[in-house]
N, C-alpha and C positions, 0 to 999 in steps of 0.2 A: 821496750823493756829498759833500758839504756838513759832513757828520758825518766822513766819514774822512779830510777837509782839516782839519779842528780836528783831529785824533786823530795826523795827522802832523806838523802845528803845534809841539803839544804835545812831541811824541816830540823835533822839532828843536831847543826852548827848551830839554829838559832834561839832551841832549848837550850842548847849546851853554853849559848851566850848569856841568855837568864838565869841558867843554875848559877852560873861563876857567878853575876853581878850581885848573886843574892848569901850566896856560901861562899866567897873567897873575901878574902879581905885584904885589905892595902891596896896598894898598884900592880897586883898580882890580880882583883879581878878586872881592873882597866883592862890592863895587858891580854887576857884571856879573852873577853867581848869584844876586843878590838880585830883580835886572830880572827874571831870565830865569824866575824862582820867584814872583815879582809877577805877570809875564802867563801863566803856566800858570795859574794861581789863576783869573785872569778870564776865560781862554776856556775854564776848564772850565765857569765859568759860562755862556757864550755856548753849550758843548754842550748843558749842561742845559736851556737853554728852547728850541734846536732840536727836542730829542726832544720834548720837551711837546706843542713844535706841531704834529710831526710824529705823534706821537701822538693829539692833538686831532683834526687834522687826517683821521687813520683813520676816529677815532670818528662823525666826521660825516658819511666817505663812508656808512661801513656804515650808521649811520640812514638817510641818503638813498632807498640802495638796499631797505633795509626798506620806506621810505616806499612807494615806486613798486612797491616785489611785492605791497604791500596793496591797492594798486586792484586791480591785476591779478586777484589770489586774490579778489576781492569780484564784479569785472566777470565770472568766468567762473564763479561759484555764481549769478549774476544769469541767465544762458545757459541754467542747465541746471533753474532755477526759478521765475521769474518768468515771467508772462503781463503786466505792465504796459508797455505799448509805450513810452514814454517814459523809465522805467529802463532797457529792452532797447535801445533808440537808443542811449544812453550809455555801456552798458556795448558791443556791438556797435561802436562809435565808440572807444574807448579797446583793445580786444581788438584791432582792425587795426590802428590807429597802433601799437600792441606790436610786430606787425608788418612794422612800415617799410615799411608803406602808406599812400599819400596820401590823408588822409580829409576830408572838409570839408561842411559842411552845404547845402543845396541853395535859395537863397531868390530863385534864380529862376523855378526848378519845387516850390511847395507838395505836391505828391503826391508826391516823392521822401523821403526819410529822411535820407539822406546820398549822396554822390560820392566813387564811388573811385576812385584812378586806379594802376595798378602800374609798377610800374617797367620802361622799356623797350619798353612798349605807350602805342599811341594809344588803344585800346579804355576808355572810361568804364562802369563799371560802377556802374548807378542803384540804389541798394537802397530798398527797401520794407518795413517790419518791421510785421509784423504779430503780435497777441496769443495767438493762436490759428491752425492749419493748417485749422483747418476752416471757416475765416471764406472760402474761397478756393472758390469755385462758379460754374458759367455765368452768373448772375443778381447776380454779384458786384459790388455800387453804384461802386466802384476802378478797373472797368477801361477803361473810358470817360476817366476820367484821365489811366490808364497809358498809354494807346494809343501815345504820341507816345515811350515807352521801351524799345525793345526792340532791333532791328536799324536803329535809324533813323540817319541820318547819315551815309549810308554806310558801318554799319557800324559804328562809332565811339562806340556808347552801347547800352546792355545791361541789360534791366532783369535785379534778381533779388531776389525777393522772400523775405525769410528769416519763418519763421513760427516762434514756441515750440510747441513740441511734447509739453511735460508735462502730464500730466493728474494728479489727486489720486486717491493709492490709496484701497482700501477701510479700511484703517489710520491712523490720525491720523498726519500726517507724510511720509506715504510719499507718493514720486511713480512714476509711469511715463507711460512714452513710446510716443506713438504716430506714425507716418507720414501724411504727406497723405492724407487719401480718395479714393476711386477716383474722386471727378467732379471732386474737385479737380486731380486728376493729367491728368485728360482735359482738362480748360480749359486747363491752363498749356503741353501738349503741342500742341494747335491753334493757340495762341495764340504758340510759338513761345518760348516766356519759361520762365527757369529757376526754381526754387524751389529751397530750403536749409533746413533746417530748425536751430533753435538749437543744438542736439546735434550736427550735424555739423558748424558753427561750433566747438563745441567740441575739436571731433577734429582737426579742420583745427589749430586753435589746437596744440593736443599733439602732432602731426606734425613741424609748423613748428620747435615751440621746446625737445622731449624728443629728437627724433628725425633734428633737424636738415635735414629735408626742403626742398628749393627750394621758395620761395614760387609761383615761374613754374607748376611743376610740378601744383600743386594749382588756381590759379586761371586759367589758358591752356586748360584743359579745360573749367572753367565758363561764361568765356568764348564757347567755340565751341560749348556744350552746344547740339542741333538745340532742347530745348525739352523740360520736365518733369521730373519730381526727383531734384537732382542726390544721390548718394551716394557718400560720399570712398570706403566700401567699395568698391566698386566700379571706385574706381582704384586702390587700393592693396589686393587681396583678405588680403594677409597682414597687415595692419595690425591694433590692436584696443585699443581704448580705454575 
């Protein structure tokens, strides 16, 4: 807008330098097309360093947004490869604030990982990340901890325990995935508490933000899950990632 006020500016000095040369007379319309030929001069300069800035100014958006898709794109290879539960916090931690999820670290419950909280729900969703799916058994050292996170509150607080789920192929490099174990799935279904595994963190993540899917839609389900592993398939069978 700013650019097309100088550009009209401009247009009106250099009518206004042909009215004078043609209706004034004497050294009065010199003097007049000469002004009016003086300040086009200088706010063509005034356009020139707009566009610069406003060019600069592009430039910087678009790094920005560079900047912020490289966590992104690091935090969701972190998802579908790492087993380090403190990268996996991080990255987990950064993938739902993407979200426009309330994420916040938990340091008055040490056993928790992070606090979720969703938008338009009172329900707190306590995460637990863990390095491994198989680390999760009746005999599990964790759940004595957890105890106090599940439907307690009234209600109001929800544990869910996300686990990596990649294992090392028999090929340098290659990974595959596997799902909770069958005792694992039987503790977390008695126990009332959901589980997620990083993969369908993943899926969720590409639902949400290729696909445009309501956030509500994927985590109101988790939410009220009775207990045991949750799979986005499951709620969206035509989906596929």
């Amino acid at each position: 807008m700013k650019l097309k006020t100088l550009l009209l500016f401009q247009l009106f000095l250099l009518v206004f330098a042909l009215y004078a040369l043609l209706t004034f007379s004497g050294n009065q319309r010199y003097l007049v097309s000469l002004a009016c030929l003086v300040s086009m001069l200088i706010v063509g300069k005034i356009e020139v360093g707009v566009k610069e800035r406003s060019a600069h100014k592009e430039q910087a958006e678009e790094a920005e947004e560079k900047d912020e898709a490289k966590p992104i794109k690091e935090s969701l290879e972190c998802l579908i490869k790492s087993k380090n539960v403190l990268l996996l916090t991080d990255a987990i931690h950064h993938v739902l604030k993407d979200l426009s999820l309330s994420v916040s670290p938990s340091p008055e419950f040490p056993a928790i990982d992070r606090m979720v909280k969703l938008p338009g729900s009172e329900v707190t969703l306590c995460l637990k990340v863990i390095g491994d799916v198989a680390e999760v058994n009746e005999d599990w050292d964790q759940w004595k901890e957890l105890s106090d996170f599940d439907l307690g509150e009234a209600g109001k607080r929800r544990l869910l325990i996300i686990g990596s789920n990649c294992v090392k192929g028999t090929e340098e490099g290659e990974l595959k995935y596997r799902n909770y174990p069958a005792d694992a799935q039987k503790s977390l279904s008695a126990r009332h508490v959901v589980g997620i595994t990083t993969t369908t963190l993943y899926k969720i993540y590409l639902l949400c933000k290729k696909r445009k899917l309501d956030i509500q839609r994927i985590f109101s389900p988790i939410q009220q899950y009775p207990g045991g592993v949750f799979k986005v398939d499951h709620l969206i069978p035509s989906s596929s990632s």
